[in-house]
C-alpha positions in Angstrom: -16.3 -16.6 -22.2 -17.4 -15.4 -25.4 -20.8 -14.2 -26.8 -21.6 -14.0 -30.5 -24.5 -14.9 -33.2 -24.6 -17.9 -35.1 -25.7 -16.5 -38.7 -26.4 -20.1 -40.5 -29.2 -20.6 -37.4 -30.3 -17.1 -36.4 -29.8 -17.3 -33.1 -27.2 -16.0 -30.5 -24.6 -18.2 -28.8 -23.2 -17.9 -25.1 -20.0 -20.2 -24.3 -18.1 -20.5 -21.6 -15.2 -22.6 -21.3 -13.4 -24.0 -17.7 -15.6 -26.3 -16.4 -13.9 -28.6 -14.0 -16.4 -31.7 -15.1 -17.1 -32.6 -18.9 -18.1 -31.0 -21.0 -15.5 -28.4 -20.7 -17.0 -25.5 -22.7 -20.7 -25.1 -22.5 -22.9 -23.4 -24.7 -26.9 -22.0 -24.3 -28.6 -20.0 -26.9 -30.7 -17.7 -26.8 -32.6 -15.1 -29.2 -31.0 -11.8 -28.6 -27.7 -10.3 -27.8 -29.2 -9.3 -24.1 -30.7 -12.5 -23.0 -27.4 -14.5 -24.0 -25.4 -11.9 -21.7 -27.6 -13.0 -19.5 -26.8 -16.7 -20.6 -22.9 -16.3 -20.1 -23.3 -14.8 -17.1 -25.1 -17.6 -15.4 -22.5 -20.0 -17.1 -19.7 -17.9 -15.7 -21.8 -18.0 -12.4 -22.0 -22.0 -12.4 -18.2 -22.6 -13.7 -17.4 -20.4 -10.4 -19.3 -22.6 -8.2 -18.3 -25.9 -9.6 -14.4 -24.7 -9.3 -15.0 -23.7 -5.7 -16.8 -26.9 -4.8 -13.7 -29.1 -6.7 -11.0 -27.2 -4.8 -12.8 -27.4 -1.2 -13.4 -31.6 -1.8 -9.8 -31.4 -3.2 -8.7 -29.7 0.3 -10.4 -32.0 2.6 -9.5 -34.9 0.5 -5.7 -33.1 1.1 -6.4 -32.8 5.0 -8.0 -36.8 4.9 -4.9 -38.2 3.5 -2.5 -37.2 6.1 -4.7 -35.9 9.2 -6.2 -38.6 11.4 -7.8 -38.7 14.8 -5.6 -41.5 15.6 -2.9 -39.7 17.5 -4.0 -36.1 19.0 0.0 -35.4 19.2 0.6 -35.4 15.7 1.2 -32.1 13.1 -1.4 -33.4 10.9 -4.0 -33.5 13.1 -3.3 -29.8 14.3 -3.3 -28.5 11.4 -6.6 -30.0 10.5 -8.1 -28.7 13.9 -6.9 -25.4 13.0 -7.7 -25.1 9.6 -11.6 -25.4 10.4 -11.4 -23.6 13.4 -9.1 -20.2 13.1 -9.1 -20.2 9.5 -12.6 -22.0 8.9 -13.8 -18.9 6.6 -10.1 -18.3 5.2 -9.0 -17.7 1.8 -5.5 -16.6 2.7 -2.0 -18.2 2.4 -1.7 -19.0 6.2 -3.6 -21.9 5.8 -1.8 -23.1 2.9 1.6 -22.7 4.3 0.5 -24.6 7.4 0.1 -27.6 5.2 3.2 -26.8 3.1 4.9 -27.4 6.8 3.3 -30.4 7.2 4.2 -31.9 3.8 7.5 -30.9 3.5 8.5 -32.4 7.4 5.8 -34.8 7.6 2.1 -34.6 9.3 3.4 -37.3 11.4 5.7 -35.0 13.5 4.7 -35.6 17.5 3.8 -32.0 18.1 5.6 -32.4 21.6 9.0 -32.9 19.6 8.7 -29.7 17.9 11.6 -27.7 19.6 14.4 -24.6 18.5 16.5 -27.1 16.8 13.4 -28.7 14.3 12.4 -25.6 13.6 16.8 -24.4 13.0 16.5 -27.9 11.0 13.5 -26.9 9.0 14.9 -23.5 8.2 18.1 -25.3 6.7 16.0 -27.7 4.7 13.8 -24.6 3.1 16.8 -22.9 2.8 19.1 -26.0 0.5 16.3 -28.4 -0.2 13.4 -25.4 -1.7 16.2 -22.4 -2.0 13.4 -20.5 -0.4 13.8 -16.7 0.7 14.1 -16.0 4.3 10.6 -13.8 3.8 9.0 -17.6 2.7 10.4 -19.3 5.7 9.3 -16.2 7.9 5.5 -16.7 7.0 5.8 -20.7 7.3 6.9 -19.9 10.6 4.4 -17.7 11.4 1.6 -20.5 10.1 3.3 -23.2 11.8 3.5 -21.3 15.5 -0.4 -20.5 15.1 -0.9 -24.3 14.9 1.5 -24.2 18.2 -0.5 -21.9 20.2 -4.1 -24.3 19.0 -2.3 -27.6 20.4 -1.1 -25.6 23.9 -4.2 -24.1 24.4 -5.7 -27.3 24.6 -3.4 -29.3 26.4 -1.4 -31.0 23.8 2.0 -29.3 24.5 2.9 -27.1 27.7 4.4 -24.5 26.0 5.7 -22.9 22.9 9.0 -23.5 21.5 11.4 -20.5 21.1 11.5 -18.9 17.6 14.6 -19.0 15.2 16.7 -16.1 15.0 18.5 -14.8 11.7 15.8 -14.8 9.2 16.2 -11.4 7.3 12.4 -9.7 7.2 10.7 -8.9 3.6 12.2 -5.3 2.9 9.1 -3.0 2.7 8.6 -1.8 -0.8 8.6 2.2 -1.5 9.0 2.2 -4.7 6.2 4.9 -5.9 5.6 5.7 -9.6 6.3 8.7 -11.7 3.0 9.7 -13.2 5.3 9.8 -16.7 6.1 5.9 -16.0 1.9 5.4 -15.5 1.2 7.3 -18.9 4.1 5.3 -20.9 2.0 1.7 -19.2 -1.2 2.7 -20.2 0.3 3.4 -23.8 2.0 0.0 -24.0 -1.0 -1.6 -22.6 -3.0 -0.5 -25.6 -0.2 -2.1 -28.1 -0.9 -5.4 -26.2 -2.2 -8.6 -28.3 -6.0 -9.6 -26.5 -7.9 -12.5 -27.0 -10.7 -10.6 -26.3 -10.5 -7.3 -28.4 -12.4 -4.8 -25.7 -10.1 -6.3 -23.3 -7.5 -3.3 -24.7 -9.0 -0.2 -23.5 -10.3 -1.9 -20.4 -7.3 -3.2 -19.5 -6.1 0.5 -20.0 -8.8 2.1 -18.0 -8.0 -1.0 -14.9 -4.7 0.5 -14.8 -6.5 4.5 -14.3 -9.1 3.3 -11.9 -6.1 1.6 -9.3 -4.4 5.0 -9.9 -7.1 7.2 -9.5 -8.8 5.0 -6.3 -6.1 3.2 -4.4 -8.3 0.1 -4.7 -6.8 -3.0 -4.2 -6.1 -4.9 -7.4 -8.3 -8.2 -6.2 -11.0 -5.7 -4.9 -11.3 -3.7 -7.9 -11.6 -7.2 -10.2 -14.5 -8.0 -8.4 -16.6 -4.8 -8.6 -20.0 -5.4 -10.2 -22.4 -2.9 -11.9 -24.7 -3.1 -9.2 -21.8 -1.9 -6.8 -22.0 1.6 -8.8 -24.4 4.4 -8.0 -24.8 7.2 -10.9 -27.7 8.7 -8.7 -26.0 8.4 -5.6 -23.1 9.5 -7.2 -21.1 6.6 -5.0 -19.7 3.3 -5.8 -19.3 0.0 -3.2 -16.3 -2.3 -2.7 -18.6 -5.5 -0.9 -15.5 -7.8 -1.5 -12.6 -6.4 1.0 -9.1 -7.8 2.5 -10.3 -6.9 5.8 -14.0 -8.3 5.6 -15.5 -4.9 6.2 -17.6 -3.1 3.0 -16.2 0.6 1.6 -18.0 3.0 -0.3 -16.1 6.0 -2.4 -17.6 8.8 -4.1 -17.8 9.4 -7.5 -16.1 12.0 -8.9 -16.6 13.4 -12.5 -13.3 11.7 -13.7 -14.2 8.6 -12.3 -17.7 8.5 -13.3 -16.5 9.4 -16.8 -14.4 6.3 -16.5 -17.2 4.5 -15.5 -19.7 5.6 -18.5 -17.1 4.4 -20.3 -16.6 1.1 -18.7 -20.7 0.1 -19.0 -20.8 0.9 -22.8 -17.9 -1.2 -23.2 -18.4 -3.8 -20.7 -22.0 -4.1 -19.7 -22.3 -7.3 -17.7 -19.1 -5.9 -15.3 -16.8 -3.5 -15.2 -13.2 -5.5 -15.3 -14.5 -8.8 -17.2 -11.1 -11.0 -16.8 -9.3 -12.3 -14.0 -5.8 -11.2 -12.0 -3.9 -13.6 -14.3 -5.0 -11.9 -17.3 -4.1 -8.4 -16.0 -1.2 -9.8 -14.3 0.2 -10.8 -17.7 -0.1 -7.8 -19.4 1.0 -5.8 -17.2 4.4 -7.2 -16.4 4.8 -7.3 -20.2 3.8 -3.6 -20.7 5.8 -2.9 -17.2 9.2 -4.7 -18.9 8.8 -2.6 -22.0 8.4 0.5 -20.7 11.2 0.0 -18.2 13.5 -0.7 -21.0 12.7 2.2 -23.5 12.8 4.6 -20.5 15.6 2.6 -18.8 14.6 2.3 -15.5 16.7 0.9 -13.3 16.4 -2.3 -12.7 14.8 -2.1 -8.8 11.9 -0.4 -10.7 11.2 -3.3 -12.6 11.5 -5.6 -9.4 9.3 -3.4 -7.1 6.4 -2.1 -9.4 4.0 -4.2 -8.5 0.1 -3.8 -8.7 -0.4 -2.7 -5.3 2.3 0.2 -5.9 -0.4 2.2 -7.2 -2.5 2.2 -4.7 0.7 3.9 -2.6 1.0 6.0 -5.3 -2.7 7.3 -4.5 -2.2 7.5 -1.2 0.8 9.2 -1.3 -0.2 11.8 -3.6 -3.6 12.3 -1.2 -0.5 12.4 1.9 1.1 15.4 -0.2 -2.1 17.3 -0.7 -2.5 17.1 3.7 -4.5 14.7 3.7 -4.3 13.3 7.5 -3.7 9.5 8.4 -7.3 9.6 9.4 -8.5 10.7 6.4 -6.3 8.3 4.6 -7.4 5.3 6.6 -10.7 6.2 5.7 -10.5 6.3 2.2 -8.1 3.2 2.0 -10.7 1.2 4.4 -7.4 0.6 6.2 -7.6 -1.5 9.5 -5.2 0.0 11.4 -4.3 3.7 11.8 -0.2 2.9 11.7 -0.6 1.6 7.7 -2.5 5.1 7.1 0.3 6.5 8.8 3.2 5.2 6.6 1.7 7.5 4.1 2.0 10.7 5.9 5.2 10.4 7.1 6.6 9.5 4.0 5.5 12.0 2.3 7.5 14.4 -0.2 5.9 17.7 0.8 5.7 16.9 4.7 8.8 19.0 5.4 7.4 21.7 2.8 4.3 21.8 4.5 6.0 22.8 8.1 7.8 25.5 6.6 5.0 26.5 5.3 3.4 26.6 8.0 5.9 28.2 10.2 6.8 30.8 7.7 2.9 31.4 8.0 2.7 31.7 11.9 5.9 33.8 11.5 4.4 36.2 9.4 1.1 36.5 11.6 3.1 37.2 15.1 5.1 39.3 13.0 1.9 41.5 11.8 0.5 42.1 15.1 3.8 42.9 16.7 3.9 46.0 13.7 0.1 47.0 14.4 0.4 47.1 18.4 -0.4 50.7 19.6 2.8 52.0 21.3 2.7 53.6 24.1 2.4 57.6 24.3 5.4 59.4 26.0 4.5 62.1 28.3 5.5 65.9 27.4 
């Protein structure tokens, strides 16, 4: 996407480049810097649409070629029924590892055949055939035994097979970031080659508004200017993991980021995708992991999403509550809030604190007590 004028015509040029269809790039004109904005916007907007309507006839073309109504017993035709009924509105991997168990046994499979020892035969093929992690063949699994519990709750198979035992979980990452390790990113994100020049310091001030919010990485990409309140003093995340819109306030460091972010950006805060900030990041992460040498578990664990712990963590040591937390994380459940708390570093400084405190007060009113008056 790129905006500029055309001197040689006197005019200004919007073009945006992805379009599934010919022509590729498309361009409109227009006679001002504002109205083309405008222009590449609307481009952007119809790209979007056109990529979304490609991938869903790509899908059911996907879902056509090996799920028919011929045979109610067969994989294919489960995973079809479940796909547009339990994940209908779904944009999340279950759906697409349900298929990948269907292509990689076959969508034939009678349904009723699916027992302990094809599922113990699948896990050996993932494992030899794909050299695939026991955390992959957990969630195919997990997709495949949802497609289970849609064929025996309408009659297709009596009951559910047992599931495999030995697959080693995903270890939970708690890796958390040193605020030095966040200042040496932001300094190597700035040394970064762009294709878009103003991409630097946004991609800089990206990396301070996960720290500073806790937002989700996907959430914060898709913030929009009419998501922010300067009047209200509030901004909006519409766009959420669990479906349900959060609000934040706006503090004077964040809305000083913000200020920021509509001189330099004005159609939208974060104007590039997650493969674009995925990119540089890992680059700047690499880099700053060798010139501080980090071990090398740092460089494997420091993911996006760890700064969001890191926000949380830091709001955990300050006493924040999990209730307080899940609030401002828009968590769903209280126990993910409650991971924070417990592990954080000042929890056990807190209780002596706190002890010392009561301590102290018992202590005080045992010394002002009135004693008693011993008759002459």
């Amino acid at each position: 996407m790129t905006v500029f004028h055309d001197a040689a015509r006197d005019r200004w040029v919007a073009q945006v480049g992805g379009f599934p269809e010919s022509p590729k790039k498309r361009t409109k004109f227009a006679t001002c810097e504002h109205d083309a904005r405008i222009a590449e916007e609307a481009l952007r907007q119809e790209r979007n649409q056109l990529k979304l309507a490609a991938k869903t006839e790509r899908e059911e073309a996907s879902e056509r070629d090996y799920c028919t109504d011929a045979n109610e017993f067969q994989l294919g035709f489960w995973v079809k029924y479940t796909a547009s009924t339990r994940w209908r509105s779904s944009e999340g991997t279950m759906k697409a590892n349900a298929f990948r168990v269907a292509e990689r046994t076959s969508p034939y499979t009678d349904v009723r055949e699916i027992t302990l020892a094809w599922i113990d035969e699948f896990v050996e093929t993932c494992r030899s055939q794909y050299e695939l992690s026991d955390a992959t063949i957990n969630n195919y699994i997990n997709a495949l035994f949802v497609v289970l519990a849609q064929a025996n709750r309408q009659g297709a198979i009596d009951r559910l097979p047992l599931r495999p035992e030995g697959l080693a979980g995903s270890p939970r990452n708690e890796l958390i970031p040193e605020d030095a390790w966040v200042e040496a990113l932001i300094e190597e994100l700035g040394r970064q080659v762009y294709a878009r020049p103003r991409n630097r310091r946004t991609m800089q001030m990206f990396c301070q508004f996960l720290r500073l919010s806790g937002c989700r990485t996907g959430e914060a990409l898709r913030l929009q200017w009419s998501d922010v309140s300067f009047t209200r003093q509030e901004f909006y995340m519409r766009k959420t993991k669990n479906k349900k819109p959060h609000k934040l306030p706006l503090w004077p460091e964040m809305e000083a980021l913000f200020l920021e972010l509509k001189r330099i950006n004005p159609e939208r805060p974060f104007p590039f995708g997650y493969w674009v900030w995925y990119h540089h990041f890992s680059q700047a992460k690499s880099m700053v992991c060798s010139k501080l040498r980090l071990p090398e578990h740092v460089r494997r664990d420091w993911k996006g999403h760890r700064f969001r712990a890191m926000c949380l963590t830091e709001k955990a040591d300050q006493g924040w509550d999990a209730f307080a937390i899940m609030d401002w994380a828009n968590h769903s459940s209280l126990k993910q809030s409650q991971h924070y708390v417990s592990k954080s570093t000042k929890r056990f400084d807190r209780l002596r604190d706190l002890i010392q405190s009561q301590s102290a007060q018992q202590m005080q009113q045992v010394a002002v007590q009135p004693q008693p008056v011993q008759p002459q």
